[in-house]
C-alpha positions in Angstrom: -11.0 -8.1 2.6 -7.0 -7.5 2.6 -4.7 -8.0 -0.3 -1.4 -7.7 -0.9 -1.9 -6.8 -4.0 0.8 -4.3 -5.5 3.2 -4.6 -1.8 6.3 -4.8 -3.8 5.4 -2.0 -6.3 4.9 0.0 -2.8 7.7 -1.0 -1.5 9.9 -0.2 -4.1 8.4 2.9 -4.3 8.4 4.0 -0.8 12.6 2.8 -0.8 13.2 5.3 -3.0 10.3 8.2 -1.8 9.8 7.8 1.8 7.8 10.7 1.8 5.3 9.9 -1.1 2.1 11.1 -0.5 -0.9 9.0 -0.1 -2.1 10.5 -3.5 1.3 9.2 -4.9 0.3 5.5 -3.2 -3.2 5.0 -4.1 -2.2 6.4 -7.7 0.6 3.6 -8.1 -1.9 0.5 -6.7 -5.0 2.0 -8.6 -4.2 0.0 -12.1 -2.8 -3.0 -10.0 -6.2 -3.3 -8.4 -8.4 -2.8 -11.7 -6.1 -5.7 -12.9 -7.5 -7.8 -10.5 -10.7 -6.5 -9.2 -14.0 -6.3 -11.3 -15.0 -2.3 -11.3 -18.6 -3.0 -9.5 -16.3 -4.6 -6.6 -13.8 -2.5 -6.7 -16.0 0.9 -6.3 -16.7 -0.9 -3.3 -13.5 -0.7 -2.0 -12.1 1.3 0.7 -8.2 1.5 0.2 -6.0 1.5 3.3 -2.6 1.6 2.3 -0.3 0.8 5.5 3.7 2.1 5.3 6.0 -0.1 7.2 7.1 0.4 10.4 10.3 1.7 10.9 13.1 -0.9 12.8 13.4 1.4 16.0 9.5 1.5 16.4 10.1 -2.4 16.4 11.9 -2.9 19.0 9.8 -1.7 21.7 7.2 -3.7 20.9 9.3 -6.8 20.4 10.8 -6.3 23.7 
């Protein structure tokens, strides 16, 4: 399953931190996801938190 639940909050986050750790991530998404998620489902849940690409890694593959 894949959500974009919480995208902009990591967004906004990673504009002004692009170095946050991935303790830093999963901290800001955890009470987005209990929002949304029952706790039973979510303890199922393995969170993959993907950081954009940068524009120059773009290009190469646009190419």
């Amino acid at each position: 399953m894949t959500a974009n639940l919480g995208s902009d909050l990591l967004m906004q986050l990673l504009d002004e931190q692009p170095e946050a750790s991935e303790s830093d991530l999963h901290e800001l998404l955890r009470p987005v996801l209990r929002g949304h998620f029952q706790p039973a489902l979510l303890a199922r849940f393995q969170t993959v938190i993907y950081r954009p690409l940068p524009a120059e890694r773009c290009a190469p593959l646009s190419a």
